[in-house]
C-alpha positions in Angstrom: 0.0 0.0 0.0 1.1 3.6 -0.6 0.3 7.1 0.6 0.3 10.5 -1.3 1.7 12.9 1.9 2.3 16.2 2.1 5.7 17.4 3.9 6.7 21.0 3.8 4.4 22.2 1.5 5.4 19.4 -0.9 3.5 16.4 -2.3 5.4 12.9 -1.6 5.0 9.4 -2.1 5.7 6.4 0.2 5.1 2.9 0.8 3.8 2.0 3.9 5.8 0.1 6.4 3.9 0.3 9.4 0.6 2.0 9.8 -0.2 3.5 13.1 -3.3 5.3 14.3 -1.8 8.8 14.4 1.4 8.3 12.3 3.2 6.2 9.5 6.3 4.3 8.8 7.0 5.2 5.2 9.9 4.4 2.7 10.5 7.2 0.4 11.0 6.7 -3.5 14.5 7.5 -2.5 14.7 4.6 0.3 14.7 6.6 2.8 12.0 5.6 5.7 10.3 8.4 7.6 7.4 8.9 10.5 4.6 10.5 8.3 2.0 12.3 10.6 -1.4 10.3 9.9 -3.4 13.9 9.5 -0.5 14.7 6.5 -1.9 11.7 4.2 -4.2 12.8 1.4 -4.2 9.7 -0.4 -4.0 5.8 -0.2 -3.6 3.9 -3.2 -2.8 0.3 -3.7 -1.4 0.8 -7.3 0.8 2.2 -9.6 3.9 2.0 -8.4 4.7 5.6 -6.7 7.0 6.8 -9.5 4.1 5.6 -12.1 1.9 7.0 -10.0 3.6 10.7 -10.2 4.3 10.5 -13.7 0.5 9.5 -14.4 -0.1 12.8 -12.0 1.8 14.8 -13.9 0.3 13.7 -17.1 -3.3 14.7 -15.7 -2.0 17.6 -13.8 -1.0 19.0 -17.6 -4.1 18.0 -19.4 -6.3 19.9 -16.7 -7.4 23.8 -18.0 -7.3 25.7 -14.6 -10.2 28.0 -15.6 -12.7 25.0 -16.3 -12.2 24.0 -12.4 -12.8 27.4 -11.4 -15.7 27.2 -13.3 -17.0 23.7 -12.2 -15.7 24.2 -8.8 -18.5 26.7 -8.1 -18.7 29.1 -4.8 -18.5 27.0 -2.0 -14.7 25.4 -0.3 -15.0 22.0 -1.3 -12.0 18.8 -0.8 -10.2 18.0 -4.3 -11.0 14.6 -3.9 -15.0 16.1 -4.3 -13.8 17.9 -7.6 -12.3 15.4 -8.9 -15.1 12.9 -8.5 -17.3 15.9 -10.1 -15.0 16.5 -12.7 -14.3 13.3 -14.0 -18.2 11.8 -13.2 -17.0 8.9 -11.5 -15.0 7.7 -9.0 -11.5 8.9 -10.1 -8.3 6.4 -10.0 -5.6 7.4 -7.7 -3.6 9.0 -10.0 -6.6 11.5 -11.5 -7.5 12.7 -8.0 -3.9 13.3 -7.4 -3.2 15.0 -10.7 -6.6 17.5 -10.0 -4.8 18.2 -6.4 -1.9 19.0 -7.9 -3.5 21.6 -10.3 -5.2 23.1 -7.9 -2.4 23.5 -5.4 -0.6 24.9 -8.5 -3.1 27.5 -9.0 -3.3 29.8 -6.2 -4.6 32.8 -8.1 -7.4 30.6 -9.1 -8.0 28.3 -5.7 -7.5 29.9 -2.2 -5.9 26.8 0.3 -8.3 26.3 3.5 -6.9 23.3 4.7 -4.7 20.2 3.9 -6.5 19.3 0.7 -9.3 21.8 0.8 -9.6 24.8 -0.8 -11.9 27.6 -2.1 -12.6 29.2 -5.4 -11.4 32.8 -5.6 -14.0 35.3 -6.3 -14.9 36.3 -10.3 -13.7 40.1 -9.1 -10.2 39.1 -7.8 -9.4 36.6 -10.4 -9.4 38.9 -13.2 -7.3 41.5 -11.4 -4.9 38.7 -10.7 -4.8 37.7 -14.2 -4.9 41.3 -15.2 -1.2 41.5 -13.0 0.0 38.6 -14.5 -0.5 40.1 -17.9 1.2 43.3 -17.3 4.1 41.8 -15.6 4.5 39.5 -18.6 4.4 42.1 -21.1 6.7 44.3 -18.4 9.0 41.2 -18.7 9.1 41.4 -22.5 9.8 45.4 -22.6 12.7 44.9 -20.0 14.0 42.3 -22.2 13.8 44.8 -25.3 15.4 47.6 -23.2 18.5 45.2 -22.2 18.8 44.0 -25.2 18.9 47.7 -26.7 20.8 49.3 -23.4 23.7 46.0 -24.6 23.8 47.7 -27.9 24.5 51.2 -26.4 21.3 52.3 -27.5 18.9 54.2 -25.9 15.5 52.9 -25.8 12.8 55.5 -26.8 10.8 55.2 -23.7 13.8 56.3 -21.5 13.3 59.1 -22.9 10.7 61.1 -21.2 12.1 59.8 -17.7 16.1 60.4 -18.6 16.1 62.8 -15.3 14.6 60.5 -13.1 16.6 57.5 -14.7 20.0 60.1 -14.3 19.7 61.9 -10.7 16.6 60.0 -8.8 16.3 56.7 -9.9 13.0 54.7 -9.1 14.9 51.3 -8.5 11.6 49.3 -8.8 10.7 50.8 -12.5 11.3 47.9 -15.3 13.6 50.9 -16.8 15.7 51.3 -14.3 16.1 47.3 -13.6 16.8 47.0 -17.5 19.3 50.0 -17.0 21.2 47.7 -13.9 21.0 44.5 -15.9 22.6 45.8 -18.8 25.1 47.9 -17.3 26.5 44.4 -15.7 26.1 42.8 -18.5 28.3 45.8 -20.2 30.6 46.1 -17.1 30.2 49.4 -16.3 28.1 51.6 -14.3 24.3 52.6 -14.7 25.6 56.4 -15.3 28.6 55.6 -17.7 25.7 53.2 -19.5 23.7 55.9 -20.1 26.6 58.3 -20.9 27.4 55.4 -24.0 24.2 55.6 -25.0 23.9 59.2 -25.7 21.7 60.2 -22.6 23.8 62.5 -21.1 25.5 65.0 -23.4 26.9 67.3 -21.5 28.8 66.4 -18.3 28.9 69.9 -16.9 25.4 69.8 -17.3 25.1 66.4 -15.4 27.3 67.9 -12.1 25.3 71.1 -12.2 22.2 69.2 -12.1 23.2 66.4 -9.7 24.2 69.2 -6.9 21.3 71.7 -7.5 18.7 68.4 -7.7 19.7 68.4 -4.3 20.6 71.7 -2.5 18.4 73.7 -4.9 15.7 71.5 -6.0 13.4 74.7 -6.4 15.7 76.6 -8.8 17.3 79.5 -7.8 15.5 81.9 -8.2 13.9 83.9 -5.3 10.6 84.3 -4.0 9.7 87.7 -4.2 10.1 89.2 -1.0 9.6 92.8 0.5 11.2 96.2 -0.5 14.4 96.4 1.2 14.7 99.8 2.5 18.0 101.5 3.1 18.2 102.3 6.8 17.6 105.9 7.6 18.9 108.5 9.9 22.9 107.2 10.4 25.4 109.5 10.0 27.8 109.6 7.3 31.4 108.7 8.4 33.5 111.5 7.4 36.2 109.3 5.0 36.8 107.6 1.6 37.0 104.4 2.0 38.2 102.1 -0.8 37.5 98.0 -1.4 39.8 95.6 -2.7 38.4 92.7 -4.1 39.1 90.0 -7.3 36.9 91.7 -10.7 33.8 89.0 -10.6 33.3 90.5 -6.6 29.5 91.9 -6.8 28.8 91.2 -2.6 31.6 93.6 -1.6 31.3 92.9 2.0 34.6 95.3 3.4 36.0 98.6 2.9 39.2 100.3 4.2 39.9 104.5 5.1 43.1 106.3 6.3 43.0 109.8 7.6 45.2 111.6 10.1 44.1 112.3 13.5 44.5 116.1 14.9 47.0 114.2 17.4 49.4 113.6 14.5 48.3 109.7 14.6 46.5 107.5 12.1 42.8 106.1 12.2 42.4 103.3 10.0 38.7 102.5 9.2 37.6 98.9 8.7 34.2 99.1 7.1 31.8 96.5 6.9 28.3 96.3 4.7 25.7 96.2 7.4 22.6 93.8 6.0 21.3 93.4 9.8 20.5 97.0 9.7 17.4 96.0 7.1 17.1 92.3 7.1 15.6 91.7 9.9 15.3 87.9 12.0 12.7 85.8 11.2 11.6 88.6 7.5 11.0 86.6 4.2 14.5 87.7 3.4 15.7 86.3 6.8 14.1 82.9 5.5 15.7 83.2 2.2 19.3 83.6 3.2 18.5 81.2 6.2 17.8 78.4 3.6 20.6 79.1 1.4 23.1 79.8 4.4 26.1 80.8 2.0 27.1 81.8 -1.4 27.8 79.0 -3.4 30.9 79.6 -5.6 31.0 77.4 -8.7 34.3 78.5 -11.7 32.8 80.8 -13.7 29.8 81.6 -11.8 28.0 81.5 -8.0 24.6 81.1 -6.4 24.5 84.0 -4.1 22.9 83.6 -0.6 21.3 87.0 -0.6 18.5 88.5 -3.4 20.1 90.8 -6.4 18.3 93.5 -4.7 19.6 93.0 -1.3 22.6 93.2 -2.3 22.6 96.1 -4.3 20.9 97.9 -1.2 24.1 96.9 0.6 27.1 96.0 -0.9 29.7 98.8 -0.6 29.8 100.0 -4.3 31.8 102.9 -5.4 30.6 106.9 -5.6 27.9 106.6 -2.5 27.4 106.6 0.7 26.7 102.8 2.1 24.9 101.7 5.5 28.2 99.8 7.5 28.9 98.3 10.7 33.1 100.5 11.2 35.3 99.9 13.5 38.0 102.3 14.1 41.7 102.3 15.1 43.7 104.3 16.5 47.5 103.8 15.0 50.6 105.2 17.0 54.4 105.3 16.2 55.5 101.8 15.0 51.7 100.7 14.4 50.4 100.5 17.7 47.2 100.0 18.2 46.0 102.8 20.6 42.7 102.6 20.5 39.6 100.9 19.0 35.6 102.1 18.7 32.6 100.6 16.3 30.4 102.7 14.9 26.5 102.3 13.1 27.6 105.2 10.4 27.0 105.6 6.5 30.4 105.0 4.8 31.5 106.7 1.6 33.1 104.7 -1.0 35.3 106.3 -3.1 36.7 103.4 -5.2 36.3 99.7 -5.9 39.7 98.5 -6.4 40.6 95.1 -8.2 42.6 92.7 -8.0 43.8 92.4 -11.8 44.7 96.3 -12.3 45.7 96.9 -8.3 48.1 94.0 -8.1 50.3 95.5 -11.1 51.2 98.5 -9.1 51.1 97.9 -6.0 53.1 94.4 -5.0 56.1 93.4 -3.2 58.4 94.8 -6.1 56.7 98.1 -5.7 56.0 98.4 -2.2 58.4 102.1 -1.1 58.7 103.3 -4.5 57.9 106.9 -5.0 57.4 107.2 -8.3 54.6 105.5 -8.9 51.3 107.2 -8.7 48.0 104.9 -8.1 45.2 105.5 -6.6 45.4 105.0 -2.4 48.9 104.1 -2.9 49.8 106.4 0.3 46.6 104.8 2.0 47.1 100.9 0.9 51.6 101.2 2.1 50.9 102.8 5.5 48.1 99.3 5.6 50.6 96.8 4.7 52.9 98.7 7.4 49.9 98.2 9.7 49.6 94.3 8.5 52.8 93.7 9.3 52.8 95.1 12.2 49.3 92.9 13.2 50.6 90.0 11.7 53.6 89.4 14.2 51.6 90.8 17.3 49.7 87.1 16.4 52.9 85.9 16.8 52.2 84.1 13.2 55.2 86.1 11.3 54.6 85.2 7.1 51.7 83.3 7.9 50.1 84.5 4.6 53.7 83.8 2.4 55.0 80.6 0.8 54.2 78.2 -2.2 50.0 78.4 -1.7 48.5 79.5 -5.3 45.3 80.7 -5.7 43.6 80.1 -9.1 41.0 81.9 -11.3 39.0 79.9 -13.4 37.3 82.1 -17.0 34.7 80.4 -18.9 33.6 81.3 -21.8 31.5 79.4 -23.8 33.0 75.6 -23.3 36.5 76.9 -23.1 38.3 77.8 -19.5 41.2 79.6 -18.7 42.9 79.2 -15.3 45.0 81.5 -14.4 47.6 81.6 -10.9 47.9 83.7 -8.7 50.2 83.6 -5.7 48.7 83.7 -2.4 50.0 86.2 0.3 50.6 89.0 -1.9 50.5 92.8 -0.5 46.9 93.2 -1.2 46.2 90.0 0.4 48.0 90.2 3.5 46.3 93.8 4.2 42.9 92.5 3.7 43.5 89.2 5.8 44.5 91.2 8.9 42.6 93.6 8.9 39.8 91.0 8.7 41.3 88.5 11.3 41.8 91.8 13.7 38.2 93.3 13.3 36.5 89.6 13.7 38.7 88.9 16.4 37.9 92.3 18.3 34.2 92.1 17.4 34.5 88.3 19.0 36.0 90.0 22.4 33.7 92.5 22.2 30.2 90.3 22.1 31.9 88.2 24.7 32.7 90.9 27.2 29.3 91.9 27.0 27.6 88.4 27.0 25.7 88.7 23.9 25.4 85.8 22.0 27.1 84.7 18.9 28.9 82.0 16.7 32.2 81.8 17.6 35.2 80.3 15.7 37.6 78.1 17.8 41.0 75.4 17.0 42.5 73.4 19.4 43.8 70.2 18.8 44.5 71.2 15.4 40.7 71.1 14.3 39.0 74.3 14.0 35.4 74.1 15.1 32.2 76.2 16.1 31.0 77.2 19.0 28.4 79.6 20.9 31.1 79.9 23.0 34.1 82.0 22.7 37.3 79.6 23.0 41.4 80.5 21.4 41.9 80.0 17.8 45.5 78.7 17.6 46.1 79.0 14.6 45.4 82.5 14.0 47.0 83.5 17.1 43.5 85.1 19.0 42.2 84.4 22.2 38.6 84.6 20.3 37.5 85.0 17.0 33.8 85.2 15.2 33.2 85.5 11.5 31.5 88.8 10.9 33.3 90.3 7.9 31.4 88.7 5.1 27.5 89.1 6.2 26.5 89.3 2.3 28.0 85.9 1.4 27.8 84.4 4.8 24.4 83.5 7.2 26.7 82.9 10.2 28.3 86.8 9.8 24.9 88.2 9.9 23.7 86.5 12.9 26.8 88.0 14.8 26.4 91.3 12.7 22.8 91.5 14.5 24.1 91.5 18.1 26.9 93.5 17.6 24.2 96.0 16.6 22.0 95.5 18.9 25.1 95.7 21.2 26.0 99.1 20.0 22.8 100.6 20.2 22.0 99.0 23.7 19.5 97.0 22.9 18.5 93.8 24.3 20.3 91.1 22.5 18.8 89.2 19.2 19.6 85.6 20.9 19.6 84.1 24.0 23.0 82.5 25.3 21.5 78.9 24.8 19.3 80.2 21.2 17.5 77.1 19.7 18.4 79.2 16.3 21.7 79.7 17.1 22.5 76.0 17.3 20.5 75.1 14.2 22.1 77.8 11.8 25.3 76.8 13.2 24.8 73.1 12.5 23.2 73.7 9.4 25.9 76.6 8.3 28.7 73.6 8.9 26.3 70.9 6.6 25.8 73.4 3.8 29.2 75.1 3.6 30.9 71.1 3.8 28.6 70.2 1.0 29.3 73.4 -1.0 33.0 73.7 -0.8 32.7 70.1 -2.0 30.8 70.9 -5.2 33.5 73.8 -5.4 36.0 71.3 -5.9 34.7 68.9 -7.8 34.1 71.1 -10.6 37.3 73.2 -10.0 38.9 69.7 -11.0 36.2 69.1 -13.4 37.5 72.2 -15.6 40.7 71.4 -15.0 40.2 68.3 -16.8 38.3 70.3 -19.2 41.4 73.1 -19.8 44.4 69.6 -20.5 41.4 67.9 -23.2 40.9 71.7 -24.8 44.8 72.0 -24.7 45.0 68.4 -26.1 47.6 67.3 -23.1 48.7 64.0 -23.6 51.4 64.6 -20.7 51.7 66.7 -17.4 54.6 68.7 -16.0 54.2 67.6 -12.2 56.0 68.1 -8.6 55.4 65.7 -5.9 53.9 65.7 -2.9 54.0 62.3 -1.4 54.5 58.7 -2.1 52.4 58.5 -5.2 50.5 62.1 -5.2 51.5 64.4 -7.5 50.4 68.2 -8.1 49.8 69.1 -11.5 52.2 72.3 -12.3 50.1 76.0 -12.7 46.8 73.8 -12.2 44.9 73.0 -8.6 44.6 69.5 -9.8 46.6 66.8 -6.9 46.7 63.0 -8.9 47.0 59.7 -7.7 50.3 58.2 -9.6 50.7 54.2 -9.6 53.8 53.1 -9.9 55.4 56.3 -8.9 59.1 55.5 -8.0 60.3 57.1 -5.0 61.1 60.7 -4.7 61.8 63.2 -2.8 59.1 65.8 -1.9 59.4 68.4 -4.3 60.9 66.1 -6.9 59.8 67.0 -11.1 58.5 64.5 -13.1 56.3 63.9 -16.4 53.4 62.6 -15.9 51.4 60.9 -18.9 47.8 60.5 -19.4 46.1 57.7 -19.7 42.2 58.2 -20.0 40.1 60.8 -18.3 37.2 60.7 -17.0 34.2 63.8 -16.9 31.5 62.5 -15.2 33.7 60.8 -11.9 35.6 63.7 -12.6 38.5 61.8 -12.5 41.9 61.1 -14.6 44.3 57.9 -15.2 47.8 58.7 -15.3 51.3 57.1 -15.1 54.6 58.1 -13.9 56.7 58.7 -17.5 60.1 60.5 -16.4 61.7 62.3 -13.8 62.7 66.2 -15.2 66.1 68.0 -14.6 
């Protein structure tokens, strides 16, 4: 004798060895005996032989049309041995009823299980959307194929089309397109984006980095939401100097300003002028909200995303030929550049000139500096400041902190070309405007401290600089405190502290508690933002690097090491990753040859070629 079982949600056939009231002894096909559980047979059959038996199940099992038992099986559960019976109309051999189990077991879109052996017909409403599923994802099987089998032939299909965005920057990883897309791009051995690239979807790689970054930091657009009038402040008196700016040509936020006159006492009063937003952008305004979300200029070669409106900052940047609303502070300046004294003023400031980088730096530079024949504008004013930076500089105790090999670079584009041009840092004109900006912002730090009004405070220690709500040394600038408020057009954190240092002045109650909510948020979110745009910064600074050796057609690079295998591409701010490199002395000139590049990582192979005399 021999049962039909079922064991782990598979049907089995056995001989009987010993039959028990609640179990079985049963030899498997394969000869293996097992307990069967008595409540686990479904059949008992004294012929065919077992694998007979299956293969005449199967047979039936084939030959049965699914949709006819629904149909016979009518509403009610019934047992399979019951539809069998019904089906066949007679008393069905062992093999038939197994065979009508089997289908029915097989068909769980058409027959619900209630039981071992039991089961129910699905309702007319649900079938059809089951079959209607089962439709679709055949025909989404057949249009994944055709995409594969087009994506393999690095061609685009024509449905991609319409969704190349999504497909590109927000992939939906459940769409047929995008599994096509993975498929084939293992199949091809590269990556979903370099797939896409191959097929033609992406023709312009500056386009795909621009997009990638503002997809996520700007997914609005850039533009602003119109926002209220910004009125200039009224009532402030107007300083009485000519101040002067020195900043690089594309500079539209000019954030500082500088003035020299002589005191009746036969000393100096240097002016450091700062545009003063707070003084009409008030906390918690729309325009609050605007540069709250933004949190910083984004600077990109060739181009930025500023963090104020165009019309804010024409209302306050310290253009040339009028009078501008600033925060000043004033020093006093002794024999040998003592600093004598030192008062901030709310005040209207004058600006006389916007000086430039690319005209200034011809005249007045450390070949220049003392000469008395040349004649430039503020040359009297912009020597007696260097004297004054110098002068700052070693009361840090940080003596040519601003000199040595650094090299800053400015990036032209026009059209698809670039031009990138050096320019040494810790020049004259740099070295002026980085003390006088590390003195005021230090100063304006102590200041806010002394007087326990809140602000964001820079800090280093340990080597990692860091910020803070409270005030802590900066070692590496030499300061016992030190706050950014110098740039309050380009920079959120500036005009928070710009707020309480006018509020300060005025005597007002302060803007922000000591333990602000705000405070802690825009500082957090100042740190996310600014690490996230100085990273775009730099990946397209080395993207148009890239860029400049294809336009130049470089097949090699002139390059001076660095370290074990990183090299820094000569008159370029482009560091490499050298295989191979033999070892060298930091310093050390060698060729460097290029390999393949890459626009979309952005990212370049090279090998070592020759070491240069």
């Amino acid at each position: 004798m021999y049962i039909l079982y079922e064991e782990d949600g598979a049907f089995k056939v056995g001989a009987i060895l010993t039959d028990n009231e609640t179990s079985l002894q049963v030899e498997t096909l394969h000869g293996k005996r097992t307990k069967v559980k008595a409540n686990s047979v479904l059949l008992r059959f004294a012929s065919p032989a077992p694998q007979a038996f299956l293969d005449e199940a199967h047979a039936v099992e084939e030959s049965l049309d699914v949709d006819f038992l629904w149909e016979a099986a009518g509403e009610p559960e019934f047992a399979f041995g019951d539809l069998a019976r019904e089906y066949f109309g007679r008393v069905p051999t062992a093999s038939e009823a197994a065979g009508v189990l089997m289908r029915l077991h097989g068909a769980p879109m058409h027959f619900y299980r209630k039981g071992r052996g039991r089961y129910k017909p699905a309702p007319r409403e649900s079938l059809e959307a089951a079959k209607a599923s089962v439709e679709r994802k055949r025909l989404q099987a057949l249009a994944q194929a055709a995409y594969v089998a087009s994506l393999e032939a690095f061609a685009l299909p024509e449905p991609f089309k319409p969704q190349l965005e999504t497909l590109i920057y927000r992939p939906d990883k459940n769409s047929i397109e995008y599994k096509a897309l993975d498929q084939a791009a293992r199949t091809t051995g590269l990556t979903p984006i370099k797939l896409l690239e191959r097929c033609g979807a992406i023709p312009s790689s500056h386009d795909y980095h621009l997009t990638l970054f503002m997809l996520e930091h700007f997914p609005h657009g850039t533009q602003f939401a119109p926002v209220a009038h910004v009125d200039a402040p009224q009532g402030l008196p107007t300083a009485p100097v000519a101040a002067f700016s020195i900043d690089d040509a594309t500079t539209t936020e000019i954030d500082d300003a500088f003035s020299v006159s002589r005191l009746d006492n036969g000393h100096w009063q240097v002016g450091i002028h700062i545009a003063a937003p707070a003084l009409g952008i008030a906390a918690q305004s729309a325009l609050d909200a605007a540069a709250r979300s933004r949190l910083s200029t984004v600077y990109i070669p060739g181009s930025k995303i500023t963090m104020l409106p165009p019309e804010a900052i024409g209302q306050f940047t310290l253009n040339a030929e009028r009078a501008c609303p600033a925060l000043s502070m004033y020093l006093e300046i002794g024999a040998d550049f003592q600093v004598l004294g030192c008062q901030s003023r709310i005040e209207r400031v004058p600006v006389a000139a916007n000086l430039r980088h690319d005209t200034l730096e011809t005249v007045f530079n450390e070949e220049t500096l003392g000469r008395e024949d040349l004649d430039y504008p503020f040359r009297r004013e912009l020597t007696f400041l260097y004297g004054l930076a110098d002068a700052l500089e070693a009361l840090r105790g940080r003596p040519d902190a601003n000199r040595g090999p650094q090299v800053d670079y400015t990036f032209t584009i026009t059209g698809d070309r670039v031009a990138i041009s050096p320019r040494r840092r810790g020049a004259p004109i740099d070295k002026v405007v980085s003390e006088l900006m590390i003195y005021v912002n230090s100063a304006w730090a102590r200041l806010l401290a002394e007087h326990r009004y809140a602000g964001i405070y820079r800090c280093q220690d340990n080597g990692k600089v860091r910020m803070s709500t409270t005030p802590g040394r900066h070692v590496g600038l030499g300061v016992e405190q030190y706050a950014w408020a110098s740039s309050p057009l380009r920079r959120y954190v500036d005009l928070i502290n710009q707020r309480s240092l006018i509020a300060l002045l005025r005597g007002e109650a302060p803007p922000y508690a000591e333990n602000d909510e705000a405070l802690f948020a825009a500082m957090r979110d100042f740190e996310i933002a600014a690490e996230a745009y100085g990273t775009f910064q730099r990946t397209m600074e080395r993207y148009w690097c890239l860029r400049y050796l294809q336009q130049e057609g470089k097949s090699a690079v002139a390059a001076t090491t660095i370290k074990e295998n990183i090299v820094r591409v000569n008159d370029l701010p482009l560091v490499l990753k050298v295989p191979f490199l033999p070892e060298l002395e930091p310093g050390s000139a060698v060729l460097i040859e290029i390999v393949a590049m890459d626009l979309l990582e952005p990212s370049l192979e090279c090998r070592f070629k020759e070491v240069l005399k």
